[in-house]
N, C-alpha and C positions, 0 to 999 in steps of 0.2 A: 513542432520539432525544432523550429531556431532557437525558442527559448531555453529546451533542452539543451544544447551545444553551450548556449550561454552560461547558463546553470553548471553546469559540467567543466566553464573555464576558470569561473572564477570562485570553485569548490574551493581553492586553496584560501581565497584572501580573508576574508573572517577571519580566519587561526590568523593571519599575517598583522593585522589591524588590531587586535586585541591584546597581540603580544607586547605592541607600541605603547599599548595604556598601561600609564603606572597602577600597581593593584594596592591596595593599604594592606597593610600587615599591623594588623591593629595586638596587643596585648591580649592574651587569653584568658579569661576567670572561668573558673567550674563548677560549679559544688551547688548541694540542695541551698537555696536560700541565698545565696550568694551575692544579689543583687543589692544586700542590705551595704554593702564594700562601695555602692556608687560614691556617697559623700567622701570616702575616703582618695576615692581616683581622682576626682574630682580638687582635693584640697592639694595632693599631691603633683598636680595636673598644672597648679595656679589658678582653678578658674575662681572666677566673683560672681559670675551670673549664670543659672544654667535654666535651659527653658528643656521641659516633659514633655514629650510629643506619648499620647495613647491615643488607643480607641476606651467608644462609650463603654463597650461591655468589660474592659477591665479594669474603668474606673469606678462602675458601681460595684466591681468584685471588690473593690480596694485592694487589687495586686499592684497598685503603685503606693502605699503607706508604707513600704520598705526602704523605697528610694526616697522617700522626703523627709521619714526621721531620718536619712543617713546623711542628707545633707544636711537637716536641723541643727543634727549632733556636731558639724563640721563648722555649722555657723554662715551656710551656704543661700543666700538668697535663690529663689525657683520661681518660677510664671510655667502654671500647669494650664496644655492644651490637648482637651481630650474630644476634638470635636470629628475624629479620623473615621469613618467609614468603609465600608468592605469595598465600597466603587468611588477612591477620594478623590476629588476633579481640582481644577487648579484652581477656583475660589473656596478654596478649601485651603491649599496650600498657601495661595497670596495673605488670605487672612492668619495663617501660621506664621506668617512672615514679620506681617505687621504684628502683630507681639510679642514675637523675638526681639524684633528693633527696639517695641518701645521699653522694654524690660534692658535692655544693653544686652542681653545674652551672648556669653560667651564660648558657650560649649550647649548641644544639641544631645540630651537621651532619648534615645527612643526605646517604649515598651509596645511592643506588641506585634502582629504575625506581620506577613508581606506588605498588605496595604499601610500600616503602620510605617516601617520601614521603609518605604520606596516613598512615602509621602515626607517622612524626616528627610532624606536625602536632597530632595528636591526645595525643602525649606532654609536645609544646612548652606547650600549654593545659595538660594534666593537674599538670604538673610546676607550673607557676606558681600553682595552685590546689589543695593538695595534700591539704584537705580535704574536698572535692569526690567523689564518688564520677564512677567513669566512666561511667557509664551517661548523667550529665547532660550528657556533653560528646556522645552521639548522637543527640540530638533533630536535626531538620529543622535547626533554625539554633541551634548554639551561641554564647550571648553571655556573653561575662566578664567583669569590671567589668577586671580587671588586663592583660587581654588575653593576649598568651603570651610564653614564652624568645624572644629572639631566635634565629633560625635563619641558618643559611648551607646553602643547596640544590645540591647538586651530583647532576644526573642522569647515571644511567647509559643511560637510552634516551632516543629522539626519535620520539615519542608521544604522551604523553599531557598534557603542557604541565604538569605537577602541582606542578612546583617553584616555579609561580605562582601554583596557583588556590588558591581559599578553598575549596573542596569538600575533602571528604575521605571514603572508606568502607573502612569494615570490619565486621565480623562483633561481634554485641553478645552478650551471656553468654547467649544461644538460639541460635547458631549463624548468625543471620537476618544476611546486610549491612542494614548501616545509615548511610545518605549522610547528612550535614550539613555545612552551613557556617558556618567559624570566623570571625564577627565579631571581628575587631582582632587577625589573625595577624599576626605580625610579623618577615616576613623581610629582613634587612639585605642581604642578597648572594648570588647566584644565579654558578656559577661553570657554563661550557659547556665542557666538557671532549670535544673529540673521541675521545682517546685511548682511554674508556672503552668506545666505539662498535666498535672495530676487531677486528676476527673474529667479530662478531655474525650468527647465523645468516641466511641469505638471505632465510626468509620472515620474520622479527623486523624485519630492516629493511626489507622491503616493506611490511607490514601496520599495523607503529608509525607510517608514513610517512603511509601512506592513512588513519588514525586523525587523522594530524596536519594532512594538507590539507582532511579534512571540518568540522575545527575553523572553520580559516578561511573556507572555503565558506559553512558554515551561519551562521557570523556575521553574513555582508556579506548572505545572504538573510533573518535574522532580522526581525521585526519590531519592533524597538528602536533607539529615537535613537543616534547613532553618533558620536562627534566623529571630526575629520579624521586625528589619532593613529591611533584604534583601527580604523579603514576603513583606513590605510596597513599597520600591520601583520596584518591581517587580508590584505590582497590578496599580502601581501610572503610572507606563510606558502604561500599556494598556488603564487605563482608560485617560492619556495625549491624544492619538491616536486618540480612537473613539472620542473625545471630538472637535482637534483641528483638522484635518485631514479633514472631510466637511468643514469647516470653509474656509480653505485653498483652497482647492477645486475650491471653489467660490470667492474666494476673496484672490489672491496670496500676494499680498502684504499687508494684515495684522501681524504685528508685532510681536502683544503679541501672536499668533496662531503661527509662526515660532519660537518665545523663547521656548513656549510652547514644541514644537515638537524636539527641541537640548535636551531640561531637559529627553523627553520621551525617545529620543536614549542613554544618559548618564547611564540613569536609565536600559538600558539595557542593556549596556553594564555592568555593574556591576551583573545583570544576570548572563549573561556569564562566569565572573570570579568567581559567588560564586553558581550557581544551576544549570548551564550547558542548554545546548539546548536538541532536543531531536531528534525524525525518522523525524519532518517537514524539520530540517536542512540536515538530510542527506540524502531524498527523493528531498531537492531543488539543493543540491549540487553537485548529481549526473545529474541528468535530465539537468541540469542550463552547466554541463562541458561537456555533451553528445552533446546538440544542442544549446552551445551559447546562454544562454537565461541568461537576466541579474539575479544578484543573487535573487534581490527585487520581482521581478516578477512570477520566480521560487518558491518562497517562497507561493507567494500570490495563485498560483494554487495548491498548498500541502498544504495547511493549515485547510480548510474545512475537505477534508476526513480525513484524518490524527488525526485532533484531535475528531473529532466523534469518530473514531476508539478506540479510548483510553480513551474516554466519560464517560463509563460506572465504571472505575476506579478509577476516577479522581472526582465525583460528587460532592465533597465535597467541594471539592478547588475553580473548574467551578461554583458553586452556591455562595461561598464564593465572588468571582470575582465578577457575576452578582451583587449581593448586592452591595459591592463596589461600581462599574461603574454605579449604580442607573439604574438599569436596571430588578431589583427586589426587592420582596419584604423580610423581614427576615423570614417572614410566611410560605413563599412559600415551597411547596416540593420540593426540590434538583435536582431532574430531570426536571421538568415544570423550576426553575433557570436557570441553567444550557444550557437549550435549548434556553429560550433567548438572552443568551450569545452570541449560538453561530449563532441565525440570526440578532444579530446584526453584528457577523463581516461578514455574507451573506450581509447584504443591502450597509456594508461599501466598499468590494470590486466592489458592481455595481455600488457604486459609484466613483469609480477607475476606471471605466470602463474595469473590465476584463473580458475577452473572456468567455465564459462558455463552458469549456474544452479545452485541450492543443493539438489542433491539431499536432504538432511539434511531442511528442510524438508516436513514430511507436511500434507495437504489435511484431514486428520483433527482438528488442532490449530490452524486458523484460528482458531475462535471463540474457543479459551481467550487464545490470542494476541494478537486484536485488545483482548481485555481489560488486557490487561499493555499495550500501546500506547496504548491511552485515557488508562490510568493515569498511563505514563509522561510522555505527553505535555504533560502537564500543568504540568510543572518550565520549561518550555520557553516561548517565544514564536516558533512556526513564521508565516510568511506566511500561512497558511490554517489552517481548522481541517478534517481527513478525515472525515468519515463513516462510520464502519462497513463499509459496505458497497466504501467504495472503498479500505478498509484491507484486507480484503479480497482486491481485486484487486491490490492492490500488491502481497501476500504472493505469490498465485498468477506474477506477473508477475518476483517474484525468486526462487520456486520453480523457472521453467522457465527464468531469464535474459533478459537485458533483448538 
C-alpha cells in the first residue's frame, strides 16, 4: 500500500520531466522510394562523412543500395555498419562507434526498425564524445554537454515511432536492457519511406500498428498538459490506424495505406516524447518480457481492458477521439462516444486476428508481475494510479479476454 501512495504522488512528474527535454523536430520526407533523397540531404546538410547504421537482414535485402547510390551520386564518402541485431548490446554499439571515429563521420543514417534506431542513437552520442565510456550514455537520462552527430532516420517499420523519440534501450555489458533518454539528440531529417514496408509479414504489420495506435491512445488519456499540436497528432495517429490498417489487411501491397501507416507510427512517436504512454505499456511490457511475447502483440492483448479501466476518466478525450475518427457524432453523450470508440478497436483487433485471451499468461505469476507493473509504471503519467489488487484483476481479465 505505501508504494501505492507513492505511485499515486508522483503520477504527475514524468509528464513534468519530459517536457524539460528538448525534443528534435527533425525535417520531414515522404514518398514511396524516397530514401533515394539521402545523398541529397546530406550534400545540403554540409556533411563529408556519413556512417550507415542497419541491420543484417536489410543488408542482404539491399534495402540500403538506395541510400549509397544517393550519396555516390553526391560524391559522399559512407562506412557501412550493418552488424545491428534485434537484442543490440553495448559492444555492439561501442564497436559502432569506433568506426564512426575512424571514418571521421559526420552525420549518423540509420535504416531499420527500433533496435536499429535506438542502437544509432546511442552511437550518434557515443561517437560525439569519444572519451566517454558507454556505459555513461545508459543511465535513466543521458546528458552531454556536445549533444550528438547529426542523424537522418529512415524506418523500416511503423511501430514503434523511434526515429523520433529520445528513449533509446539496449542491453548494457551484463546482458540487462537498459532504457535512457538522450538529452540534446539531434536529428535533422526523418525520411517515410513506404517502399520499405512492402512484403512485411501480416502479423509485423498488425501488431507494429496496434503498438502504434496505443501510442496515440495513451497520449490523448495521459495526464500531462497537451498543446493543440501534439493532441492533433496524437488523435491523427489513431485515426491513420483504424483507417489504413483493414486496408492493409486485405490488400498488403497498397501503397498509399503503408505511407499511411509510417505517418501514424511518426505521429506516435512524438506521443511518446511529449504525453508519455500509460499501464497498456507497462502491463505489455512486463507480460511481453515474462513469456517472450512480441511487444505489438502484448500491447494488442492490454489495450481493451486497460483502457475500459480508465474509461470512466478519460470520457471526455475517448468522445473527443470518437468524433474525430468519424465514429460519432458531436450530439452524442460522451459515454454512448466513447463506447464506440472502443468497439471499434474490439472489431479492429478481430481483425488482426487476436486470440481472445492470452493463454501464455499463468495465475501463478500475478504477484511477480504486478511487481514489474508497479515498477514500470512509474516512467509513466497514466490518469490513475492501480492498486495491486486491481492489477491483478486486469491481468486475470486479459488472461481470460476482455
Amino acid at each position: 500500500m505505501p508504494f501505492y501512495f507513492e505511485r499515486k504522488t508522483i503520477r504527475r512528474v514524468p509528464g513534468a520531466v519530459i517536457k524539460a527535454a528538448p525534443i528534435p523536430k527533425p525535417e520531414l520526407i515522404q514518398g514511396f522510394g524516397k530514401r533515394d533523397q539521402t545523398g541529397m540531404i546530406c550534400r545540403e546538410s554540409g556533411y563529408h562523412s556519413a556512417f550507415i547504421v542497419t541491420d543484417q537482414t536489410l543488408y542482404r535485402l539491399g534495402l540500403h543500395e538506395k541510400i549509397t547510390a544517393s550519396l555516390e551520386e553526391q560524391g559522399i564518402p559512407y562506412t557501412l555498419f550493418h552488424d545491428i541485431d534485434s537484442e543490440p548490446t553495448a559492444q555492439i554499439v561501442e564497436a559502432g562507434r569506433q568506426k564512426a571515429q575512424a571514418c571521421g563521420a559526420d552525420c549518423v543514417i540509420a535504416l531499420g526498425g527500433g533496435s536499429v534506431l535506438d542502437s544509432s542513437k546511442i552511437i550518434a552520442v557515443a561517437a560525439k564524445h569519444p572519451d566517454m565510456p558507454i556505459s555513461l550514455f545508459l543511465h535513466k537520462f543521458a546528458y552531454t554537454k556536445n549533444g550528438t552527430l547529426p542523424m537522418i532516420n529512415i524506418p523500416s517499420t511503423a511501430g514503434t515511432g523511434a526515429e523520433c523519440t529520445v528513449g533509446a534501450v539496449i542491453k548494457n555489458s551484463h546482458g540487462a536492457k537498459s532504457a535512457t533518454v538522450i538529452v540534446g539528440m539531434d536529428v535533422r531529417a526523418v525520411i517515410l519511406d513506404g517502399e520499405l514496408l512492402i512484403g512485411a509479414p501480416r502479423s509485423v504489420t498488425a501488431w507494429c500498428a496496434i503498438d502504434a495506435l496505443s501510442h496515440g491512445l495513451e497520449g490523448l488519456m495521459a495526464d500531462v498538459k497537451s498543446t493543440d499540436e501534439d493532441v492533433f497528432k496524437s488523435r491523427e495517429c489513431v485515426k491513420l490506424v483504424l483507417e489504413n490498417l483493414p486496408v492493409l489487411l486485405e490488400d498488403p501491397g497498397n501503397v498509399e495505406a503503408r505511407q499511411a501507416m509510417l505517418l501514424a507510427a511518426h505521429y506516435g512517436g512524438n506521443a511518446i516524447n511529449t504525453q508519455l504512454a500509460g499501464y497498456v505499456h507497462a502491463f505489455a511490457h512486463s507480460i511481453g518480457a515474462m513469456y517472450h511475447i512480441p511487444h505489438g502483440k502484448a500491447i494488442a492483448w492490454c489495450l481493451i481492458p486497460i483502457i475500459e479501466a480508465q474509461e470512466n476518466i478519460r470520457y471526455d478525450e475517448m468522445a473527443s477521439l470518437a468524433v474525430y475518427c468519424g465514429l460519432a457524432d458531436e450530439n452524442e453523450p460522451k459515454e454512448a462516444a466513447s463506447d464506440k470508440l472502443i468497439l471499434a478497436l474490439k472489431r479492429l483487433l478481430e481483425q488482426c486476428g487476436l486470440e481472445r485471451g492470452c493463454d501464455l499468461l499463468k495465475e501463478r505469476d500475478y504477484e511477480r508481475l504486478t511487481g514489474m507493473i508497479d515498477a514500470d509504471s512509474i516512467n509513466y503519467s497514466p490518469p490513475l494510479t492501480f492498486g495491486d489488487s486491481e492489477i491483478r484483476m486486469l491481468l486475470d481479465q486479459i488472461r481470460r479476454g476482455y
